[in-house]
N, CA and C of each residue as an Amber inpcrd file, in Angstrom:
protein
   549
-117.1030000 134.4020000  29.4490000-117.9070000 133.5960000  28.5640000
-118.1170000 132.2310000  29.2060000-119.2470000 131.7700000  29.3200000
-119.6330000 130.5940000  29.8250000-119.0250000 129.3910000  28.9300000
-118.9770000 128.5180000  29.7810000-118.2980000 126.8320000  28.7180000
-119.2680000 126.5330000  27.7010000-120.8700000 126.5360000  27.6280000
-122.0380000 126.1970000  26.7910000-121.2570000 126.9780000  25.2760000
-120.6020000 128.5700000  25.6030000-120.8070000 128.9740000  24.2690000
-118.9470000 128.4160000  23.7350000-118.0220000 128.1620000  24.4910000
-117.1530000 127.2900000  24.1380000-117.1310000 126.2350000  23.4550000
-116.2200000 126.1270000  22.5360000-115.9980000 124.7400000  21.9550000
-115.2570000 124.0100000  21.5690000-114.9850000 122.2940000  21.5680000
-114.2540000 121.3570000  22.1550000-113.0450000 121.7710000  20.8180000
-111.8950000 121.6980000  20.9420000-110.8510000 122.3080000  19.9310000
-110.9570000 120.9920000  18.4900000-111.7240000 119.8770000  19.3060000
-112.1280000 119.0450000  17.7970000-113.0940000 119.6070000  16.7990000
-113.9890000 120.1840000  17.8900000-115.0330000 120.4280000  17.0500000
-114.7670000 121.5060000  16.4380000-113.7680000 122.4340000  17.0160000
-113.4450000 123.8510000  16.3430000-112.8730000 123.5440000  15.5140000
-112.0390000 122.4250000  14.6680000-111.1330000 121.9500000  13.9600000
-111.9980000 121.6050000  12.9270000-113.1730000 120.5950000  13.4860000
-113.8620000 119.9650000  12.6200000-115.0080000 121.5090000  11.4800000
-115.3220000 122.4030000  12.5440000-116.3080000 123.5430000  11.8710000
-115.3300000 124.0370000  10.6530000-113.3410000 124.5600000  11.2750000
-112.8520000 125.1110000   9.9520000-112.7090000 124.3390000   8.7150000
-112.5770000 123.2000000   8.9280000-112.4440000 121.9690000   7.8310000
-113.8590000 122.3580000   7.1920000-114.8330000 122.1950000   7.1060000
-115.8520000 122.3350000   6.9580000-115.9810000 123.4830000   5.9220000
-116.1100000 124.4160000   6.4390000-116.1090000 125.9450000   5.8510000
-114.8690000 125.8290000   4.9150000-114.1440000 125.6870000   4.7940000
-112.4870000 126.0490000   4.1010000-113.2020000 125.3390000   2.6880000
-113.4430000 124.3040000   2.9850000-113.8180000 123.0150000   1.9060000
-114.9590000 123.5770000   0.7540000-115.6230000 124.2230000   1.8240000
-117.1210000 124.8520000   0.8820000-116.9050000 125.8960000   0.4240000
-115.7210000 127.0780000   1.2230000-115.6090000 128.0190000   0.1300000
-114.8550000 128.1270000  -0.9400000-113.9600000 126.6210000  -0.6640000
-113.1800000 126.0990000  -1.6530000-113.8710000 125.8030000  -2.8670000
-115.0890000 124.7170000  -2.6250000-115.4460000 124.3520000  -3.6260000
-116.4080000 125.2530000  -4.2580000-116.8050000 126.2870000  -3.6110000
-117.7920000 127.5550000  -4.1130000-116.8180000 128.4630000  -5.1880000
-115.4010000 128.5810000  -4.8200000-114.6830000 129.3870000  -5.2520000
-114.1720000 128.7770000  -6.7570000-113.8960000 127.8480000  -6.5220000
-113.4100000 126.9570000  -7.8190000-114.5810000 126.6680000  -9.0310000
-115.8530000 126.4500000  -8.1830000-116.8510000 126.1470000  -8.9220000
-117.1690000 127.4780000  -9.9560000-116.9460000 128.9350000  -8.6840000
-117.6090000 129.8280000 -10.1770000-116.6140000 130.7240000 -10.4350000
-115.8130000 130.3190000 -10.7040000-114.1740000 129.9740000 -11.2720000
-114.0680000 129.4060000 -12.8910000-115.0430000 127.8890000 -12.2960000
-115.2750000 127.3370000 -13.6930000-116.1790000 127.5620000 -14.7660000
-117.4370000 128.2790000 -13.7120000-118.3210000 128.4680000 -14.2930000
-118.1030000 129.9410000 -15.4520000-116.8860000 130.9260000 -14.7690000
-116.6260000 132.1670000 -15.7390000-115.8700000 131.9310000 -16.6970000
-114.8300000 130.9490000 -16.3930000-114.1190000 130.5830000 -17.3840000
-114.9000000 129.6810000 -18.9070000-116.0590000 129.0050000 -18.1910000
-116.5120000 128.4400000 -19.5220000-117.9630000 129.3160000 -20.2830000
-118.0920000 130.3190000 -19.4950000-119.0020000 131.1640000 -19.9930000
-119.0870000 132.5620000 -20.3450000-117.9840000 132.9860000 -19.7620000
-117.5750000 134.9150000 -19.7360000-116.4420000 135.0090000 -21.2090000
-117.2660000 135.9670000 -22.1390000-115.6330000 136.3950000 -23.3210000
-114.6040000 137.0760000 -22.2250000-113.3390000 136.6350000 -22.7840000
-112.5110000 136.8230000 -21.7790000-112.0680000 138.7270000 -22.2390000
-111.9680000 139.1470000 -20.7760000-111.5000000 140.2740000 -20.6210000
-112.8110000 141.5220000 -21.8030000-114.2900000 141.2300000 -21.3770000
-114.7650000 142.1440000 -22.0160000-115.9950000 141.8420000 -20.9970000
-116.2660000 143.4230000 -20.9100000-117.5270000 143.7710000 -20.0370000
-118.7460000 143.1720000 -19.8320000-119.3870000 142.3080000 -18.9250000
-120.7960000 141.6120000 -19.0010000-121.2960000 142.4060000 -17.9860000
-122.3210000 143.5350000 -18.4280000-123.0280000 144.1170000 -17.3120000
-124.1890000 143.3750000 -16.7340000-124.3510000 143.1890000 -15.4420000
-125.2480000 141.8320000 -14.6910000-125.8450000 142.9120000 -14.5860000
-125.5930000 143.9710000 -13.9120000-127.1120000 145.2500000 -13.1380000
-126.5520000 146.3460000 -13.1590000-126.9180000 146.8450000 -14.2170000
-126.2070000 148.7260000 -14.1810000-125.1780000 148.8460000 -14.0850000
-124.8750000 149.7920000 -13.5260000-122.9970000 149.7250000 -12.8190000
-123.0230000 149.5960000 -11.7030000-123.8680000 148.6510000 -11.0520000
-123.5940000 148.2450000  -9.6090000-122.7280000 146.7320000  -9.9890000
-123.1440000 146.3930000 -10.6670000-122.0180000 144.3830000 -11.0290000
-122.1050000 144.4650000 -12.4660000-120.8120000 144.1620000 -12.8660000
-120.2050000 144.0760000 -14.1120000-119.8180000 142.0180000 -14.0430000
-119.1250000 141.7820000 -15.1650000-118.5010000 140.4560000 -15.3970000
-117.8270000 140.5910000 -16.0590000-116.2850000 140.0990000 -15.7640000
-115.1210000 140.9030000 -16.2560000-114.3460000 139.7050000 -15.6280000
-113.6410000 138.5640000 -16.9260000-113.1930000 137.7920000 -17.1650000
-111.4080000 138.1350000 -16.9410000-110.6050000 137.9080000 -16.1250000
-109.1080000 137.9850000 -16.5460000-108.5410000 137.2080000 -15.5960000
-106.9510000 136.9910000 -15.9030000-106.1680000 136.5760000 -15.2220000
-104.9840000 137.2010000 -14.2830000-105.1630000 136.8700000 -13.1490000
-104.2650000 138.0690000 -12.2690000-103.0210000 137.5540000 -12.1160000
-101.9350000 137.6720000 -12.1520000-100.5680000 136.9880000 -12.0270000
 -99.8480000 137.9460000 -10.6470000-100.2860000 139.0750000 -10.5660000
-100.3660000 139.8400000  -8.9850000-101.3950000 139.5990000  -8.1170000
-101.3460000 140.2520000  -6.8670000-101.9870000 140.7030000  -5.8660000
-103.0510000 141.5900000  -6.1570000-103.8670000 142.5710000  -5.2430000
-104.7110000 143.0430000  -5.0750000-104.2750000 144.5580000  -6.5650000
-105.0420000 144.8960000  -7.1780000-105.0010000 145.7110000  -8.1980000
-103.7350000 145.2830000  -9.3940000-103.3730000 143.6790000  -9.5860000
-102.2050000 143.5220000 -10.0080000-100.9980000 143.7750000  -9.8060000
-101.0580000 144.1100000  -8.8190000 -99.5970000 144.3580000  -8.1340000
 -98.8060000 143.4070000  -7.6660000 -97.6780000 143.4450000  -8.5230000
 -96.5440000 142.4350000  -8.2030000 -96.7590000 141.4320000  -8.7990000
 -96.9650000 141.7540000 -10.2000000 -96.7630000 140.6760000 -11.1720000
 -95.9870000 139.9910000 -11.4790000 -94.7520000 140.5130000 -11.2110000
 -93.4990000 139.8070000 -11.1300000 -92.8560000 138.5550000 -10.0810000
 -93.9660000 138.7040000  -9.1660000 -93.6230000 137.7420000  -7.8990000
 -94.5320000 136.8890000  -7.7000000 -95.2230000 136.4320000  -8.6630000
 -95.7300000 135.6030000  -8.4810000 -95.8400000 134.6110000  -7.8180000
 -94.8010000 134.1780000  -7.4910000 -94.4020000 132.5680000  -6.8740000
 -94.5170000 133.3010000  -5.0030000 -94.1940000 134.6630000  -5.2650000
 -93.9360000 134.9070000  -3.5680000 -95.2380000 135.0340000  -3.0790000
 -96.5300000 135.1640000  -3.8460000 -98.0730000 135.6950000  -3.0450000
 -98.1420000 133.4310000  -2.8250000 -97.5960000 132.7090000  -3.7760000
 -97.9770000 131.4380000  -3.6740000 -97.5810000 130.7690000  -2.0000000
 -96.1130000 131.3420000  -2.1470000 -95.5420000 131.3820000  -0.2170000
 -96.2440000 132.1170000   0.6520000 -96.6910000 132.9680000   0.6810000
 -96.9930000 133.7220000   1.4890000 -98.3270000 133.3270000   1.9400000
 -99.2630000 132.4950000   0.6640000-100.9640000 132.4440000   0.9430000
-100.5520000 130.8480000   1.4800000 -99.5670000 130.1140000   0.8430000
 -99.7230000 128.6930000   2.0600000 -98.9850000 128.9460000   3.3670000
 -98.0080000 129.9800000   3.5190000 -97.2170000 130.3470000   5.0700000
 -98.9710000 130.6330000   5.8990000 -99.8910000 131.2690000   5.2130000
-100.7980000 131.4700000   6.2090000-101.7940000 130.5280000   6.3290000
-102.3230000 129.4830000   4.9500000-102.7020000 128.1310000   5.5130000
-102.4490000 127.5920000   6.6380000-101.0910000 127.3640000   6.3410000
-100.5790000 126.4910000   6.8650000-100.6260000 127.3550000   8.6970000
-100.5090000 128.5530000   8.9030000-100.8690000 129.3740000  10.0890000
-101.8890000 128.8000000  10.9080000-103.2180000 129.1160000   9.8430000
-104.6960000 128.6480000  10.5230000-104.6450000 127.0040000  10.9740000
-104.1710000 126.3380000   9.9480000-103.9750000 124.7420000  10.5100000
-103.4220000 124.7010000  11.8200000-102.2850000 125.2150000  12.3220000
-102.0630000 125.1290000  13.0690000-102.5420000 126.1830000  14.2480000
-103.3600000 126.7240000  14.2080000-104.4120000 127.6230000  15.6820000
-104.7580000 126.8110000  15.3050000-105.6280000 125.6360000  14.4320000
-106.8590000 125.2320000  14.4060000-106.7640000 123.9410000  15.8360000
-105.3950000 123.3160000  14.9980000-104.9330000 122.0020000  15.7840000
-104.3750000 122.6170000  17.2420000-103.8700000 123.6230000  17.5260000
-103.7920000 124.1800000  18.9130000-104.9050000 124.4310000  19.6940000
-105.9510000 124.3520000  19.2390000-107.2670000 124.3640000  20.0240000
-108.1980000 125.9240000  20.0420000-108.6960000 126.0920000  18.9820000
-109.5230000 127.1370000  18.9160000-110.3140000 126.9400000  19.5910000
-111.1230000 127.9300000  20.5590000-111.9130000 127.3520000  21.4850000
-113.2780000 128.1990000  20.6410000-113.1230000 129.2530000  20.3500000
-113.8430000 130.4590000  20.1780000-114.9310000 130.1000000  18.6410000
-116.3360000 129.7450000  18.8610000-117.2930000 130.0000000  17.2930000
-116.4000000 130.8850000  16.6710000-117.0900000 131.9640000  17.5260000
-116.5040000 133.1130000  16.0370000-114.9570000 133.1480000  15.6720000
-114.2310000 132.7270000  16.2500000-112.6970000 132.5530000  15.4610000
-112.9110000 131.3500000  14.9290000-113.0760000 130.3870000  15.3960000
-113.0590000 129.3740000  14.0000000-114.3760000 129.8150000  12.6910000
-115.3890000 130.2450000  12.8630000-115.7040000 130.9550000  11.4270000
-115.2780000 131.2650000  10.8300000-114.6590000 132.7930000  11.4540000
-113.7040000 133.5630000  11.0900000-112.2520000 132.8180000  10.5390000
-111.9440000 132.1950000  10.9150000-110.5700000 131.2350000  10.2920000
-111.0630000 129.9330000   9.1280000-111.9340000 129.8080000   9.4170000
-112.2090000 128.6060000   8.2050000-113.0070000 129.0110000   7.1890000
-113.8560000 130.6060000   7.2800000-113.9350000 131.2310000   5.9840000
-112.2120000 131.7100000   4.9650000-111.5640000 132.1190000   6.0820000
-110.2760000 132.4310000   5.4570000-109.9500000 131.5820000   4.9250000
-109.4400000 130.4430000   5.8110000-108.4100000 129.3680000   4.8910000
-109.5710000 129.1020000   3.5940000-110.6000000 128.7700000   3.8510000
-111.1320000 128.9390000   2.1190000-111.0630000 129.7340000   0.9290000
-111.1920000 130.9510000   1.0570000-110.2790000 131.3420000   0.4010000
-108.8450000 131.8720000   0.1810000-107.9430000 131.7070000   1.0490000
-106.6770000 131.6720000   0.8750000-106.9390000 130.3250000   0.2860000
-107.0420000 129.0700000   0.5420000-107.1900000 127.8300000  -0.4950000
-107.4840000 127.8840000  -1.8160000-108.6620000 128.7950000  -1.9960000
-109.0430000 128.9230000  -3.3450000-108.0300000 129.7720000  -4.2790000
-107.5550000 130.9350000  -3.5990000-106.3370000 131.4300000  -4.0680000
-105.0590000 130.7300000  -4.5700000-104.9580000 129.7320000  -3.2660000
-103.3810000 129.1670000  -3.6510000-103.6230000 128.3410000  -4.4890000
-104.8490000 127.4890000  -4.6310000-105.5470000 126.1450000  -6.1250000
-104.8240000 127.4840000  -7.3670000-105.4620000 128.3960000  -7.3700000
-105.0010000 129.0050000  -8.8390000-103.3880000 129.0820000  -9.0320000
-103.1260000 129.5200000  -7.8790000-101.3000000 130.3300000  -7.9360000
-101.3050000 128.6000000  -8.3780000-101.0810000 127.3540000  -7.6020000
-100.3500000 125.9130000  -7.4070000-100.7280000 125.4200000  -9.0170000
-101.9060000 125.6350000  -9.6440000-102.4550000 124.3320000 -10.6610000
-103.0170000 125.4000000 -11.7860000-103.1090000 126.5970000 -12.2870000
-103.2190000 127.2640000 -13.5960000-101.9300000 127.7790000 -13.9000000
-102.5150000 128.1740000 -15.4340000-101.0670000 128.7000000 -16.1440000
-100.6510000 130.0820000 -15.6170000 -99.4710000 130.1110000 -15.8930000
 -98.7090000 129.6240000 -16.6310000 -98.2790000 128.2440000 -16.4420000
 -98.2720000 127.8240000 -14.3070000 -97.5930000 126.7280000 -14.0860000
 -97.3940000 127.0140000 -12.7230000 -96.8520000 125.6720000 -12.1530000
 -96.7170000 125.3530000 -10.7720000 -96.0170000 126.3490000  -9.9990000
 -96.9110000 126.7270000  -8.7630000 -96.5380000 128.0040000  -8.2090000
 -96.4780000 129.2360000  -8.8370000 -97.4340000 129.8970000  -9.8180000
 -96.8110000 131.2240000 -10.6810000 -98.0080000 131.0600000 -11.2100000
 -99.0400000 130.2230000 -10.9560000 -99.8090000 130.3240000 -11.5440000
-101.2670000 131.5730000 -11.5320000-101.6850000 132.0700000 -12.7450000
-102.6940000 133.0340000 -12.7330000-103.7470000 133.0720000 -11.8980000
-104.3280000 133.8700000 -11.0540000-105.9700000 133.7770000 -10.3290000
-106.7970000 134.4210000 -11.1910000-107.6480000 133.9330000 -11.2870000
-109.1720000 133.6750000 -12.3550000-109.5420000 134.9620000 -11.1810000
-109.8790000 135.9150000 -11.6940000-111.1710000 137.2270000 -11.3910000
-111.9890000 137.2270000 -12.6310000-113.1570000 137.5510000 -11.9730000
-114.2180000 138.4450000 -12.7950000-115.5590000 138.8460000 -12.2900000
-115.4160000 139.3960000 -11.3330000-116.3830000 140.2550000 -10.5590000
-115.9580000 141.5840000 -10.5250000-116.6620000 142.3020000 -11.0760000
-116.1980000 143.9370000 -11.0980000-117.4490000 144.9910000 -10.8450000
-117.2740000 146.0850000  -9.4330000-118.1960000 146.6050000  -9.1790000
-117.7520000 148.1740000  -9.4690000-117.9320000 148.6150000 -10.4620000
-116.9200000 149.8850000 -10.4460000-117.3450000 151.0580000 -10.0600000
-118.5110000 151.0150000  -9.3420000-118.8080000 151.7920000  -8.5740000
-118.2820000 151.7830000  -7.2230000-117.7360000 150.5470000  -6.2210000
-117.0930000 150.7850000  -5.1780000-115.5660000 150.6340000  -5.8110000
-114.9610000 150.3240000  -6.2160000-113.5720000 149.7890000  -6.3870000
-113.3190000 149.5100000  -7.9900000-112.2420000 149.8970000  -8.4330000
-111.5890000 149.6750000  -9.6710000-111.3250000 148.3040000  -9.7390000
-111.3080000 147.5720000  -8.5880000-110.6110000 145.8510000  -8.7760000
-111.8560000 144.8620000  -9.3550000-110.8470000 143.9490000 -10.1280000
-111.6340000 142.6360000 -10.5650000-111.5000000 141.8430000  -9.6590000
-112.3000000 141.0170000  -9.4470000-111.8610000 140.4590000  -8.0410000
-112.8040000 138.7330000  -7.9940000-112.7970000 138.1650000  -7.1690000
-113.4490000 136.6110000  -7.1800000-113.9950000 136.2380000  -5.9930000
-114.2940000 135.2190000  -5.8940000-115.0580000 134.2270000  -4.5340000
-114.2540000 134.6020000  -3.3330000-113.0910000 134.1860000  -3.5200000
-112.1960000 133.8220000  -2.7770000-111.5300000 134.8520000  -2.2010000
-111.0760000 136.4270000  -2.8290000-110.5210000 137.2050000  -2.3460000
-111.9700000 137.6920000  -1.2050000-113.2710000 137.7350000  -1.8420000
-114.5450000 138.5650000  -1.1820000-114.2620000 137.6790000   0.2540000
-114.2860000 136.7480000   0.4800000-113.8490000 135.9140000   1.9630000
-112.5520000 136.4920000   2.2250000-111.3400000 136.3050000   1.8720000
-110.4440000 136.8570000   2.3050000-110.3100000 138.1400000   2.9700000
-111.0360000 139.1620000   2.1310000-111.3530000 140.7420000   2.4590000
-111.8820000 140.5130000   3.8290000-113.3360000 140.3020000   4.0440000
-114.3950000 140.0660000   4.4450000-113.6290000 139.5730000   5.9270000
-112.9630000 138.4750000   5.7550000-112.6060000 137.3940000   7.0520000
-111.4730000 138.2610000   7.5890000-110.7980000 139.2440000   7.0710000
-109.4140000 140.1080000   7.9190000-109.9920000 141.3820000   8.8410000
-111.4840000 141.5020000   8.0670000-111.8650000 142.7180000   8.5420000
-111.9700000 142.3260000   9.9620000-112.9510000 140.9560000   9.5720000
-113.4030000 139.9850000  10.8760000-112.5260000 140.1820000  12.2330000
-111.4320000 139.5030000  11.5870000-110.2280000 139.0300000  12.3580000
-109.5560000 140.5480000  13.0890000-109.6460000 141.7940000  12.5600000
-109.1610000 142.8720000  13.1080000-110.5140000 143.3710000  13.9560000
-112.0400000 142.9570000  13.5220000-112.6380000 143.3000000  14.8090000
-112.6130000 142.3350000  15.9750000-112.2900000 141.0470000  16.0320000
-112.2180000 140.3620000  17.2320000-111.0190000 140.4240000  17.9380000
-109.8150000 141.0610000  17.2820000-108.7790000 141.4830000  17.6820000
-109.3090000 142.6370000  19.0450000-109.8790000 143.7640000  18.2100000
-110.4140000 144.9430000  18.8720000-110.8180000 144.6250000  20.0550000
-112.1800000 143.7270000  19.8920000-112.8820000 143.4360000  20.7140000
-112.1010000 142.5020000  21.8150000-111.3160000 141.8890000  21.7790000
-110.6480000 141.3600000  22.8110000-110.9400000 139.7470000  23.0210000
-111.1250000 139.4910000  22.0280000-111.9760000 138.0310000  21.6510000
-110.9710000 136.8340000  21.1280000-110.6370000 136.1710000  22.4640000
-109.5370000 135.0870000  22.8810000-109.4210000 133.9530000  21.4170000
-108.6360000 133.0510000  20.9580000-108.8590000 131.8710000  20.3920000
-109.5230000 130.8590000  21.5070000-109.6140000 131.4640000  22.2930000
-110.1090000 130.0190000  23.9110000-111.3030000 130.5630000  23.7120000
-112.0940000 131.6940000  23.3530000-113.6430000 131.9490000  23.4710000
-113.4170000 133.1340000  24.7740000-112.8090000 133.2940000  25.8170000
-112.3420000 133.7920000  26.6380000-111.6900000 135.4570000  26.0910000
-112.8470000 136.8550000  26.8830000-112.2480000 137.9940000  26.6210000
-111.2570000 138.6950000  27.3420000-110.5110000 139.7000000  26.8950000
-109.5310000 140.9170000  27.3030000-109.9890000 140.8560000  28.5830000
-110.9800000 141.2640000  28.4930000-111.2830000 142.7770000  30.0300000
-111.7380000 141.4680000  31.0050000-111.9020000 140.0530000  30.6400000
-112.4850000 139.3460000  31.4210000-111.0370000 138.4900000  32.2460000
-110.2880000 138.3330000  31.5890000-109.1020000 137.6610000  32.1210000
-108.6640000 139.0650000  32.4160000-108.7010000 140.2660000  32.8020000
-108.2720000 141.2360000  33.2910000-109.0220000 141.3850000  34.4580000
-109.9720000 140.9530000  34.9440000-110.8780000 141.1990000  35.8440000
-110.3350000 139.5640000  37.0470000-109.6260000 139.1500000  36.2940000
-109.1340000 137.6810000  37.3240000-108.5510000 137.8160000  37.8780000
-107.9460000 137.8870000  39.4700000-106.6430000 138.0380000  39.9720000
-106.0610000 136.8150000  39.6890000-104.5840000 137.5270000  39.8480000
-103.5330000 136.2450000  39.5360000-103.5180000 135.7620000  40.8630000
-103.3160000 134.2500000  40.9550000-102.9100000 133.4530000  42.2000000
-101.5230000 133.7700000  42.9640000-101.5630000 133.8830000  43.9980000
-100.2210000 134.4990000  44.6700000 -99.4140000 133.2990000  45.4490000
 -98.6190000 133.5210000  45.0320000 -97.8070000 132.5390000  45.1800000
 -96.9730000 132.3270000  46.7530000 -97.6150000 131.4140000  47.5230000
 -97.2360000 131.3300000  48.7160000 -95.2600000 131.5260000  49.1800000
 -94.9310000 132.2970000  50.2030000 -93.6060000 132.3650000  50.3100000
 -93.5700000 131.6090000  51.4160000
């Protein structure tokens, strides 16, 4: 990969800040917007049974699971904040990984705002869903998980693909000889 499509680890810092912030505030916003407009926990069909609106509070993970641990999805979604902050500040070199990472931390952000600051209470707190397509999936789901989903898939195809945090690929630093070391 040429240096043109590289970029300076500020600016890669500066793009995830950026993105995190907006899907933050996208996520929270229609967050607020269901909470002050959806009857809670009863069907709003938007278009057939392709999108429903379906108001609840999740105190688990993905299909409610692990309702009981609430406080542990709250560790676990800032252990990986706090992850991306730091690739970010180590120098992402790569567009598409910092996309890919600063769509995430937005919604892992938007996630942990609910677990940190709704009820019941600090750290344990409920995530606001109400997007329901029950034609692909039984889950209620929000802003923030659809980035989350979306950004791992990401992250396991640039894995695949061999696609460096430096911008730099697999097969291309495989194609470098190593320097030999004079005896």
């Amino acid at each position: 990969m040429s240096d043109r499509k590289r970029l300076r680890p500020s600016t890669a810092g500066i793009l995830i800040a950026i993105l995190a912030v907006t899907v933050l505030a996208v996520d929270q916003f229609t967050k607020f917007l269901a909470l002050q407009n959806l009857p809670y926990q009863q069907t709003v069909p938007v278009w057939g049974d392709v999108l429903h609106l379906y108001l609840t509070r999740n105190s688990g993970a993905a299909f409610s699971l692990g309702e009981g641990v609430t406080w542990l999805f709250t560790i676990v979604l800032a252990a990986a904040g706090v992850l991306i902050v730091v690739l970010a500040v180590r120098g992402i070199r790569s567009r598409l990984w910092a996309l890919v990472l600063g769509l995430l931390l937005g919604g892992i952000a938007g996630n942990l705002t609910d677990r940190l600051f709704r009820e019941p209470g600090f750290a344990v707190g409920h995530v606001i869903d109400f997007i329901y397509t029950p034609w692909m999936m039984p889950a209620i789901y929000n802003v923030a998980d659809i980035f989350i989903v979306t950004t791992m898939i990401s992250v396991a195809l640039l894995v695949l693909l061999g696609i460096r945090f430096d911008g730099t690929r697999e097969k291309d630093a495989a194609k470098t000889p190593e320097p030999v070391a004079e005896v």
